[in-house]
GUNU-289206 format. One record per atom (N, C-alpha, C, O, CB): residue in one letter; y, x, z. Coordinates in steps of 0.02 Angstrom, whole numbers, plus 50000, padded with zeros to 5 digits. Glycine has a CB too. Layout:
// GUNU-289206
AYXZ/...
END
This chain:
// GUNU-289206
X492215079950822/X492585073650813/X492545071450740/X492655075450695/X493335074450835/X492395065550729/X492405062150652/X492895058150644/X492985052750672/X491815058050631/X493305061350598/X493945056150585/X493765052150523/X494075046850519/X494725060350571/X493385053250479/X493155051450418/X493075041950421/X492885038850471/X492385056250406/X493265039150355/X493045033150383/X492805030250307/X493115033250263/X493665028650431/X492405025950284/X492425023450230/X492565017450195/X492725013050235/X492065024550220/X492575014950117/X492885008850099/X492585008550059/X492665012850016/X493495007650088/X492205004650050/X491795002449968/X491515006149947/X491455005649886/X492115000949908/X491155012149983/X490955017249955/X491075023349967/X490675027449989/X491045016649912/X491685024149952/X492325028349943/X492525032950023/X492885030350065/X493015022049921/X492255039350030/X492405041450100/X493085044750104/X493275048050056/X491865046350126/X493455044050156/X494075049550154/X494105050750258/X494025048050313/X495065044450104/X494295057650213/X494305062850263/X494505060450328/X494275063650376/X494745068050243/X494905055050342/X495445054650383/X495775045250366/X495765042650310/X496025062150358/X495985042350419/X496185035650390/X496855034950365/X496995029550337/X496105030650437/X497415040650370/X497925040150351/X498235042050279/X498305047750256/X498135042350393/X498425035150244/X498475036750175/X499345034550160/X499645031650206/X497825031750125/X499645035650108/X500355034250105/X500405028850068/X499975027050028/X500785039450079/X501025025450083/X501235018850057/X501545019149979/X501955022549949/X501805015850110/X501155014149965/X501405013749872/X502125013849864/X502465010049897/X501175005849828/X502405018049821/X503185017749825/X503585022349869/X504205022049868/X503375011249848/X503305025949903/X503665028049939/X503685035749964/X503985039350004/X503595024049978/X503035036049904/X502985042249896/X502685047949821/X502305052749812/X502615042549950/X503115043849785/X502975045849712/X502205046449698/X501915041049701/X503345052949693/X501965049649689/X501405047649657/X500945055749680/X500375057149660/X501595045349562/X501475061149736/X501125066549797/X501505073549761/X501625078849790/X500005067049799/X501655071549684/X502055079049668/X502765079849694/X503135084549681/X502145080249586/X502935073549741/X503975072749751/X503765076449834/X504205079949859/X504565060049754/X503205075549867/X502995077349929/X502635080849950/X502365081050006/X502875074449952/X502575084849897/X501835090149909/X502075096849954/X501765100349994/X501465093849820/X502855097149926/X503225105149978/X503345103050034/X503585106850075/X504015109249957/X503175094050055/X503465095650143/X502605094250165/X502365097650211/X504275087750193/X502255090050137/X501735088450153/X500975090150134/X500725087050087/X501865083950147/X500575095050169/X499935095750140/X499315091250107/X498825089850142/X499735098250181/X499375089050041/X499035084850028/X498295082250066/X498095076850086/X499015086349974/X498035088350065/X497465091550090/X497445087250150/X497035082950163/X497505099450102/X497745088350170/X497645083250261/X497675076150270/X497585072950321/X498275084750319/X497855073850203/X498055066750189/X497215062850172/X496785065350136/X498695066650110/X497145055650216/X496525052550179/X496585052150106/X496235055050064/X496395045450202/X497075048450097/X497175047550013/X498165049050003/X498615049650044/X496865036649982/X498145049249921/X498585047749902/X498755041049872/X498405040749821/X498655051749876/X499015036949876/X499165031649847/X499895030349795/X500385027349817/X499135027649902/X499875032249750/X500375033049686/X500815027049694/X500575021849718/X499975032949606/X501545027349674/X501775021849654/X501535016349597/X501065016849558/X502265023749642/X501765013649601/X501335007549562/X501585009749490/X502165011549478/X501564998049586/X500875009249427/X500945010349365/X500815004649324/X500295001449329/X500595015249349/X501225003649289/X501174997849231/X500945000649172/X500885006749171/X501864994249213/X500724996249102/X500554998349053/X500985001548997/X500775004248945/X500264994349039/X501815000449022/X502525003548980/X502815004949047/X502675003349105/X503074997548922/X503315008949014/X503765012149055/X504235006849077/X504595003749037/X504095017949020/X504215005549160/X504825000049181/X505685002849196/X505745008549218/X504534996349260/X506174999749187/X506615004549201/X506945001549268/X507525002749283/X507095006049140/X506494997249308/X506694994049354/X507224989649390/X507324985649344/X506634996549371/X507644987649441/X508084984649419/X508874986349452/X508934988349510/X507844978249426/X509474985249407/X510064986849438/X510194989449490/X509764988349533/X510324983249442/X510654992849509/X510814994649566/X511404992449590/X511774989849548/X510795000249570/X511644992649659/X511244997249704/X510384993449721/X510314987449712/X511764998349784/X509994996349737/X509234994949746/X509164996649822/X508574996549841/X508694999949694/X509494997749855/X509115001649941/X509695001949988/X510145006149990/X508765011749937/X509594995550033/X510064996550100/X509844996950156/X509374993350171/X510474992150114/X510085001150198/X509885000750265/X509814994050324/X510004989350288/X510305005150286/X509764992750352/X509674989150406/X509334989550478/X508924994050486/X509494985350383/X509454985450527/X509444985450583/X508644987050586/X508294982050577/X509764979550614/X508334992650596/X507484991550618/X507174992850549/X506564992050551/X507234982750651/X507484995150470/X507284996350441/X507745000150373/X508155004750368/X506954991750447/X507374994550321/X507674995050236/X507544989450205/X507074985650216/X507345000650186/X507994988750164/X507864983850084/X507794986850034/X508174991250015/X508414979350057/X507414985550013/X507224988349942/X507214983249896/X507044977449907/X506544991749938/X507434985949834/X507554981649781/X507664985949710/X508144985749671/X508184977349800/X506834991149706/X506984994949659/X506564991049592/X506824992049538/X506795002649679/X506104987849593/X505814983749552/X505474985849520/X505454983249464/X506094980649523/X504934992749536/X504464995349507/X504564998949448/X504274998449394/X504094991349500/X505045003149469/X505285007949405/X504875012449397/X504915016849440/X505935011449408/X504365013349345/X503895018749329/X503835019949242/X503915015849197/X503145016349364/X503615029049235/X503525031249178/X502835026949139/X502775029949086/X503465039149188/X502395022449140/X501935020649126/X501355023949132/X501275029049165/X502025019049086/X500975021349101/X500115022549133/X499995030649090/X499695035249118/X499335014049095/X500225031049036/X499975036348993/X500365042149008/X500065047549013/X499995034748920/X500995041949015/X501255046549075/X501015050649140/X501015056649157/X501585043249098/X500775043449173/X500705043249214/X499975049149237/X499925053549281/X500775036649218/X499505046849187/X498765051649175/X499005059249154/X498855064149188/X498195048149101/X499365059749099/X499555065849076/X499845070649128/X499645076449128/X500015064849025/X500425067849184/X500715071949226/X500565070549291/X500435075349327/X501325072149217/X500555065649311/X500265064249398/X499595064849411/X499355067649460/X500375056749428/X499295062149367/X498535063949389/X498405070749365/X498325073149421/X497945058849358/X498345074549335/X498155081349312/X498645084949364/X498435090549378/X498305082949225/X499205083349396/X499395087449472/X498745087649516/X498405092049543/X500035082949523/X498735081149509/X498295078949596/X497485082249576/X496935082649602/X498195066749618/X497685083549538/X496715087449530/X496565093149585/X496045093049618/X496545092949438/X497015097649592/X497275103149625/X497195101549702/X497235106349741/X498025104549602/X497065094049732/X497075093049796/X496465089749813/X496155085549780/X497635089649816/X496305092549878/X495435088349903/X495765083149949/X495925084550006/X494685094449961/X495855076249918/X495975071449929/X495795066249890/X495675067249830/X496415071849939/X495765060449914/X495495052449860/X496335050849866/X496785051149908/X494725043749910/X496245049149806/X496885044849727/X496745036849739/X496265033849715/X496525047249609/X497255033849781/X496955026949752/X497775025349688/X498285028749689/X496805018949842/X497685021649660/X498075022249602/X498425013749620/X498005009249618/X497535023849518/X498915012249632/X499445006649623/X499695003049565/X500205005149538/X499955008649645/X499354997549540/X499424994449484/X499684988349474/X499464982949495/X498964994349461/X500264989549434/X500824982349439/X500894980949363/X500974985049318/X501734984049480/X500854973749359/X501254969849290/X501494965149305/X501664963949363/X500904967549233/X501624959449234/X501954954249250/X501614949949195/X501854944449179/X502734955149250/X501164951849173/X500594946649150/X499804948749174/X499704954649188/X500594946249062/X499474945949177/X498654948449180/X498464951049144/X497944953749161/X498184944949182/X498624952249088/X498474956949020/X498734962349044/X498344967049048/X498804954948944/X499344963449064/X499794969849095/X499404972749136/X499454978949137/X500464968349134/X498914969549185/X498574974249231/X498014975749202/X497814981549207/X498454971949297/X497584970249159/X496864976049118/X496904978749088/X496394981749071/X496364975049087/X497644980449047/X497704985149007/X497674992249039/X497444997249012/X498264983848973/X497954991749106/X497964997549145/X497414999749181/X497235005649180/X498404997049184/X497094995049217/X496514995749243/X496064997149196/X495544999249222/X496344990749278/X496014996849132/X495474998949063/X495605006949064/X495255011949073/X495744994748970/X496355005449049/X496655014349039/X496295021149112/X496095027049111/X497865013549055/X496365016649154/X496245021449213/X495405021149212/X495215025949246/X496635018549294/X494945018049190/X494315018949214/X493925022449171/X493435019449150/X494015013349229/X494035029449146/X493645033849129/X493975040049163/X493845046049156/X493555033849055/X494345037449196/X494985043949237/X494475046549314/X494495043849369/X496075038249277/X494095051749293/X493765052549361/X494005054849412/X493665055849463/X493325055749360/X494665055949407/X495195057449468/X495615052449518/X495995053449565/X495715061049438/X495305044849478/X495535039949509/X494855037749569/X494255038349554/X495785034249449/X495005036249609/X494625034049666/X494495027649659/X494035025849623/X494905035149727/X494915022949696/X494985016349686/X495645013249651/X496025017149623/X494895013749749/X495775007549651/X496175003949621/X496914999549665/X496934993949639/X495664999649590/X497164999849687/X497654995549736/X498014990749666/X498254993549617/X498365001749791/X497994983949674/X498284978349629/X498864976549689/X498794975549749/X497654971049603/X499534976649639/X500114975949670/X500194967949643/X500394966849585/X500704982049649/X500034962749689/X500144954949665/X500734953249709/X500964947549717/X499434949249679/X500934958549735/X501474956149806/X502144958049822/X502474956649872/X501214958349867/X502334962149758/X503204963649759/X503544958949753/X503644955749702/X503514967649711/X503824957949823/X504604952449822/X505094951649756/X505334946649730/X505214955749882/X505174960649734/X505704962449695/X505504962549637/X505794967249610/X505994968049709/X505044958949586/X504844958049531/X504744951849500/X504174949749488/X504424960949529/X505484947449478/X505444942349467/X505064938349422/X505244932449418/X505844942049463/X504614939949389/X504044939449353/X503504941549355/X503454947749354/X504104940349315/X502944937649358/X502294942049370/X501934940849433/X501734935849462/X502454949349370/X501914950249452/X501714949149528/X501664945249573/X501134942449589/X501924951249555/X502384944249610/X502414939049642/X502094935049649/X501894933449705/X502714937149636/X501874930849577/X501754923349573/X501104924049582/X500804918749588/X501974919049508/X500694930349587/X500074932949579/X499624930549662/X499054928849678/X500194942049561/X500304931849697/X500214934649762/X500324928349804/X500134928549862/X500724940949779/X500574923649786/X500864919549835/X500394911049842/X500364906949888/X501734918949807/X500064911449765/X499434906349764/X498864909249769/X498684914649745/X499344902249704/X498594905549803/X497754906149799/X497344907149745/X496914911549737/X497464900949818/X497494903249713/X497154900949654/X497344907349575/X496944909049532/X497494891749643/X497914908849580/X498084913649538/X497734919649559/X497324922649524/X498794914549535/X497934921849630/X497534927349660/X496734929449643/X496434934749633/X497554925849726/X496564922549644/X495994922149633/X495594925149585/X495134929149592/X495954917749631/X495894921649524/X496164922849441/X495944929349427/X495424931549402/X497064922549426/X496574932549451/X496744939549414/X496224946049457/X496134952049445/X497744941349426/X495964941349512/X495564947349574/X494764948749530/X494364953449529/X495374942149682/X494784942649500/X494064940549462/X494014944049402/X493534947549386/X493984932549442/X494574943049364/X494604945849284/X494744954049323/X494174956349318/X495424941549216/X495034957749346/X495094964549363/X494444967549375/X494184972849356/X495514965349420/X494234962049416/X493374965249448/X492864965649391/X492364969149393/X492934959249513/X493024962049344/X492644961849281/X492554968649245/X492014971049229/X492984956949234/X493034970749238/X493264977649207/X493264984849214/X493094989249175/X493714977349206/X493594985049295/X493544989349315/X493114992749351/X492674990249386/X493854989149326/X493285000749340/X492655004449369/X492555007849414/X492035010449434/X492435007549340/X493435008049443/X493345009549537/X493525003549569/X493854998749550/X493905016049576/X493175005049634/X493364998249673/X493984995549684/X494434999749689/X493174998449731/X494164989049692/X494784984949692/X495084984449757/X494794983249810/X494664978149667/X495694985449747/X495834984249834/X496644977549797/X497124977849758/X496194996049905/X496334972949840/X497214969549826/X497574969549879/X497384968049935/X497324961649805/X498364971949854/X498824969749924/X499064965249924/X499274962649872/X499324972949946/X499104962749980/X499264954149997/X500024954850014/X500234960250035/X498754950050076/X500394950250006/X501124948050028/X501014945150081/X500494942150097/X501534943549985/X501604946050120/X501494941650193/X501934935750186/X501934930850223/X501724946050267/X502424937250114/X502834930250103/X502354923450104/X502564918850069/X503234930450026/X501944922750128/X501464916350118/X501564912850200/X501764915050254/X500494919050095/X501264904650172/X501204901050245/X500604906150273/X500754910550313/X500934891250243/X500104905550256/X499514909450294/X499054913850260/X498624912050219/X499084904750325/X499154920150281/X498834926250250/X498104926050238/X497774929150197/X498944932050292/X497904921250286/X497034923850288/X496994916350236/X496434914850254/X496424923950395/X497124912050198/X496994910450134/X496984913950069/X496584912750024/X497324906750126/X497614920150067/X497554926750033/X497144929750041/X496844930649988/X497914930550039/X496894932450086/X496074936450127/X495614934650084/X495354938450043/X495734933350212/X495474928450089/X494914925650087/X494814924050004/X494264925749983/X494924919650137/X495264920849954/X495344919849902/X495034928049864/X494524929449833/X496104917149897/X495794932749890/X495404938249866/X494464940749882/X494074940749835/X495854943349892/X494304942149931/X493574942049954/X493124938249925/X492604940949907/X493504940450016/X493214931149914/X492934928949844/X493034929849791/X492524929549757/X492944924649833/X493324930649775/X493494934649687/X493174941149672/X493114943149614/X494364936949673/X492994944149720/X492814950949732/X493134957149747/X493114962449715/X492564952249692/X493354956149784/X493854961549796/X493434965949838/X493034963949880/X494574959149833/X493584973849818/X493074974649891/X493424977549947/X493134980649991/X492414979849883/X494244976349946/X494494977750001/X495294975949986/X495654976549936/X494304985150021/X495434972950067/X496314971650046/X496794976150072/X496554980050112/X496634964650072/X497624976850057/X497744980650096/X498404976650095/X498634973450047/X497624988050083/X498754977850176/X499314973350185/X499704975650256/X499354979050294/X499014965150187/X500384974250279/X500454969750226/X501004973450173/X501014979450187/X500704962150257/X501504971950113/X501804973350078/X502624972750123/X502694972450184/X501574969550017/X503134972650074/X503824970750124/X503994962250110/X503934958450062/X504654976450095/X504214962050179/X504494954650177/X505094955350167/X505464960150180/X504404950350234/X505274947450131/X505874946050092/X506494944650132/X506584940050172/X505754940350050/X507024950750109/X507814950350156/X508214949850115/X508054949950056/X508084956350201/X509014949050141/X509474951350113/X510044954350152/X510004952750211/X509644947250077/X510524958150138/X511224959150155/X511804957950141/X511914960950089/X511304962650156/X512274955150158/X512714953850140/X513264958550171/X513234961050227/X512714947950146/X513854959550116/X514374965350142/X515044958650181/X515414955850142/X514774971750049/X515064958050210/X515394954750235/X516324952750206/X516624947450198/X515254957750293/X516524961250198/X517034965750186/X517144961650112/X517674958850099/X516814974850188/X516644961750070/X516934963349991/X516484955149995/X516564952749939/X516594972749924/X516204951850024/X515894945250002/X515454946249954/X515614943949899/X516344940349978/X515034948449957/X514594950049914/X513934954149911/X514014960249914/X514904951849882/X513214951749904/X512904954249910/X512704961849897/X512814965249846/X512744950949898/X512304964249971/X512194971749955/X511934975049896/X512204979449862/X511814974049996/X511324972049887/X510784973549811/X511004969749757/X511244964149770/X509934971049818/X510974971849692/X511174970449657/X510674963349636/X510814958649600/X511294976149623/X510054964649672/X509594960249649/X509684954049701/X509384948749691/X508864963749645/X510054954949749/X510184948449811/X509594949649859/X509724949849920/X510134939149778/X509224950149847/X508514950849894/X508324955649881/X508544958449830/X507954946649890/X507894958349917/X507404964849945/X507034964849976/X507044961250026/X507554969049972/X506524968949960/X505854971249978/X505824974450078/X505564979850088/X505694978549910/X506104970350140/X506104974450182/X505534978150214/X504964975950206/X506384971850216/X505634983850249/X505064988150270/X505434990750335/X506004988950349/X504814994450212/X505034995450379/X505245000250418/X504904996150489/X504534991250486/X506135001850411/X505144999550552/X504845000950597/X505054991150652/X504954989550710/X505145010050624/X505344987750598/X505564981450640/X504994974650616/X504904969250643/X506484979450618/X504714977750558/X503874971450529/X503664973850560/X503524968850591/X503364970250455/X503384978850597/X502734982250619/X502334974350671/X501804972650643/X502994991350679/X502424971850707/X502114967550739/X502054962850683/X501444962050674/X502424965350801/X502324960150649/X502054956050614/X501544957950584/X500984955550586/X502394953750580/X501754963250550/X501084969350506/X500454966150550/X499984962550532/X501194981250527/X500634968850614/X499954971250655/X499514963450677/X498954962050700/X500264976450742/X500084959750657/X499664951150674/X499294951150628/X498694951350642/X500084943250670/X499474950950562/X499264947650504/X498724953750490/X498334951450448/X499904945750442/X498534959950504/X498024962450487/X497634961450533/X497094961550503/X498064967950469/X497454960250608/X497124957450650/X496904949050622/X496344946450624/X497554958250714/X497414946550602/X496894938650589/X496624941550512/X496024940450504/X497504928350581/X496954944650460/X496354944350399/X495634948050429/X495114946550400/X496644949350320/X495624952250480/X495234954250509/X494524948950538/X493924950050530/X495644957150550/X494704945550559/X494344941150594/X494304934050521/X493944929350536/X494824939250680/X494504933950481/X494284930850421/X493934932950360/X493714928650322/X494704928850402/X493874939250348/X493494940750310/X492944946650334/X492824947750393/X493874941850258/X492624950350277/X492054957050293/X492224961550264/X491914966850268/X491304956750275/X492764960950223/X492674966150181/X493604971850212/X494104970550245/X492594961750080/X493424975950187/X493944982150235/X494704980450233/X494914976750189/X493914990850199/X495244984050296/X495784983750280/X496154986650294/X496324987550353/X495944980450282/X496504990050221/X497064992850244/X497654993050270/X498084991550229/X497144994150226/X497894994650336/X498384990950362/X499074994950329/X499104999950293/X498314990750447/X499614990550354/X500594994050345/X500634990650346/X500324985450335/X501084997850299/X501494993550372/X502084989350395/X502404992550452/X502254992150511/X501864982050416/X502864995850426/X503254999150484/X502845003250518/X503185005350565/X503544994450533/X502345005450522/X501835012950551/X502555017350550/X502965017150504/X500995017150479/X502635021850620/X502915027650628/X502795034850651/X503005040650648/X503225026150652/X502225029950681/X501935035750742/X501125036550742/X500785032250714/X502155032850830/X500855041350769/X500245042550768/X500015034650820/X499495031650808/X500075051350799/X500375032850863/X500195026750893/X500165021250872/X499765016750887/X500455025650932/X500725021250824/X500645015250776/X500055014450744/X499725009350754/X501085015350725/X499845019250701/X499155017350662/X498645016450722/X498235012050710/X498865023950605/X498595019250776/X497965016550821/X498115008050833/X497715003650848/X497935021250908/X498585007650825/X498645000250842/X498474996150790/X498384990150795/X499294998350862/X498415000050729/X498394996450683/X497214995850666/X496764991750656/X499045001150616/X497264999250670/X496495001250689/X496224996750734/X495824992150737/X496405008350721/X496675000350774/X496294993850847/X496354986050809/X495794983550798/X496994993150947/X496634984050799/X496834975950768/X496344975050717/X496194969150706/X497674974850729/X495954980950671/X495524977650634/X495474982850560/X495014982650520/X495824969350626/X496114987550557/X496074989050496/X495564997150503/X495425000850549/X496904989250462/X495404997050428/X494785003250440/X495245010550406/X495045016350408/X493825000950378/X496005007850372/X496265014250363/X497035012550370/X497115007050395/X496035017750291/X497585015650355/X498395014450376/X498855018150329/X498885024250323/X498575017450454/X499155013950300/X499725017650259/X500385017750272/X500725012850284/X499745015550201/X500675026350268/X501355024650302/X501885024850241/X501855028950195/X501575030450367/X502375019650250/X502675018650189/X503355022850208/X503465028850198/X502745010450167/X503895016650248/X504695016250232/X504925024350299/X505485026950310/X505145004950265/X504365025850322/X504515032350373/X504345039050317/X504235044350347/X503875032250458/X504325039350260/X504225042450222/X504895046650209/X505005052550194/X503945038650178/X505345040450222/X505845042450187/X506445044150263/X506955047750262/X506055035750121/X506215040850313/X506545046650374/X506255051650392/X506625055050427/X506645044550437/X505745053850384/X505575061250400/X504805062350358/X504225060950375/X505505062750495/X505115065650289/X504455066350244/X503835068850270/X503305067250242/X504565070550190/X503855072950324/X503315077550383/X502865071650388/X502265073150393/X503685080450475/X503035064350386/X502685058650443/X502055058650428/X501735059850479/X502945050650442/X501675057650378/X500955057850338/X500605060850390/X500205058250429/X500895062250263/X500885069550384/X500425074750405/X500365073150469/X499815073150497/X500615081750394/X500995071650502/X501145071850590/X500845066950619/X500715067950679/X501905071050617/X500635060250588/X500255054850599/X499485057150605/X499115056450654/X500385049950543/X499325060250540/X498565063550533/X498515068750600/X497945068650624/X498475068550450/X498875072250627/X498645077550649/X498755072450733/X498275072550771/X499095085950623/X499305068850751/X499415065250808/X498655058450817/X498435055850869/X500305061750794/X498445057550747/X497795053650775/X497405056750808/X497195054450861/X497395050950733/X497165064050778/X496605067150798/X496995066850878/X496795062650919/X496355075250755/X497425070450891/X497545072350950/X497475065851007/X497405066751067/X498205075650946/X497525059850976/X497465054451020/X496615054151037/X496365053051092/X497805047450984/X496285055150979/X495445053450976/X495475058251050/X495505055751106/X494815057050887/X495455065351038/X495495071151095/X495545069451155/X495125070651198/X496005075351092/X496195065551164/X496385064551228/X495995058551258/X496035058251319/X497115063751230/X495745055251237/X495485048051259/X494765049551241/X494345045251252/X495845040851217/X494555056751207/X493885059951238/X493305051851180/X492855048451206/X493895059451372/X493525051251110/X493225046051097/X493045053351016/X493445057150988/X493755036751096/X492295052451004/X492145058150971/X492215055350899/X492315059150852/X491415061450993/X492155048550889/X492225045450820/X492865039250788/X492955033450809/X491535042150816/X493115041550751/X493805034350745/X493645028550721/X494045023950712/X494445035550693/X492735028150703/X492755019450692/X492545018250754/X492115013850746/X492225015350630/X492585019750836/X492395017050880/X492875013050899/X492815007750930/X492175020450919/X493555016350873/X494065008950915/X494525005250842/X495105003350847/X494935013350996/X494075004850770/X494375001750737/X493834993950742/X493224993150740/X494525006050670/X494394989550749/X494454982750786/X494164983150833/X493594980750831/X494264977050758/X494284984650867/X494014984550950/X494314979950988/X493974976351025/X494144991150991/X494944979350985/X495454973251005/X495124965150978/X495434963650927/X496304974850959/X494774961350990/X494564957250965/X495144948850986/X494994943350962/X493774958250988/
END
């Protein structure tokens, strides 16, 4: 059986990789989860300074999921090389690395920093956090900016680019496509869509920030739309999320178009999920007697 699948080059073992954010950067998850079995690791997102992210509270529950509203709190990029990457050396797995600012200078400074780092694989550009009132966002939500910053990154850098798209947009596959011209050589989506909570009790919003980043197992269809139509709009690969829970979820997500699957906000209900996903695909390939996993990625047309 070949679970192996590739992206720009770039082969990994297996299509199941973890969601930016949600799983430190593989040293906060390495005692429940065998790296080793993982396609990739995908780090929380690193800026070029240390962010201290924003107020709290940052994380409420809800019906079918979470809000998040931590705002990209990270030790920075030079940190970041010194102690997270010199862990992950230790594991036979691909690093894609999560890269967030709030100017375009903020991200080539980082993307410069990381490309002599031969432990980095590829690149994931974060243009799509709800919860970063500057920057990103604004990265993510025009065309034309997207465009911008997909172009000047590709200039520079020296592993391949993957951008994640926001689904906060009228229509994703203008994001698709913007990026794919700019050069991207792969997208990955979608990110969390924009919620809030309100406490009813005290009148007053849950997050300190009013809005949040939602995730968990209640986007998953939307997820699974919007990576089926960027599918059918562009050529170049995709990584799917959004509420993934189950080893069935990512086939669905496959089937719709994407060539790998990241599980994010189930990270944090049962840290096991990574591995149990990886080991529940194979067992699906098994049972349905199919000897290779790009035979039913987009098969659903």
């Amino acid at each position: 059986m070949n679970t192996s699948v590739t992206i720009a080059g770039v082969e990994f073992k297996n299509p199941v990789m973890t969601g930016s954010g949600t799983f430190g950067s593989g040293m906060e998850y390495s005692e429940f989860v065998d790296l080793n079995r993982l396609g990739a690791v995908v780090t929380k997102g690193v800026a070029n300074v240390a962010w201290p992210g924003n107020p709290t509270p940052r994380v409420a529950e809800v019906y079918g999921g979470m809000l998040n509203a931590i705002g990209l709190q990270n030790p920075g990029v030079d940190v970041f090389i010194e102690r997270d990457l010199e862990f992950l050396k230790q594991f036979d797995t691909k690093v894609i690395v999560n890269v967030c600012g709030k100017t375009v200078e903020d991200y080539l400074e980082v993307v410069e920093k990381l490309g002599d780092q031969a432990r980095v694989d590829m690149l994931e550009i974060n243009v799509s956090c709800p919860n970063v009132k500057e920057g990103a966002i604004a990265f993510g939500q025009k065309a034309e900016a997207l465009f911008d910053i997909t172009s000047r990154i590709k200039k520079i850098a020296k592993q391949p680019v993957i951008m994640k798209l926001s689904p906060n947009v009228t229509d994703i596959t203008e994001m698709a496509r913007a990026a794919e011209a700019a050069g991207a050589d792969a997208i990955s989506l979608i990110n969390t869509l924009t919620g809030m909570k309100i406490d009813i009790e005290r009148r007053r919003f849950v997050l300190a920030n009013k809005t949040g980043g939602m995730s968990g197992p209640a986007i998953k269809p939307v997820a699974v739309r919007m990576v089926w139509q960027c599918a059918n709009a562009v050529q170049i690969p995709i990584i799917g999320m959004g509420g993934i829970a189950t080893a069935e979820d990512a086939v669905e997500f496959l089937m719709a178009g994407a060539t790998a699957v990241a599980v994010g906000a189930m990270n944090f209900v049962n840290p096991y999920a990574t591995q149990e996903i990886a080991d529940g695909l194979e067992r699906f390939l098994a049972e349905h007697r199919i000897g290779d996993v790009n035979e039913i990625i987009g098969c659903v047309k």
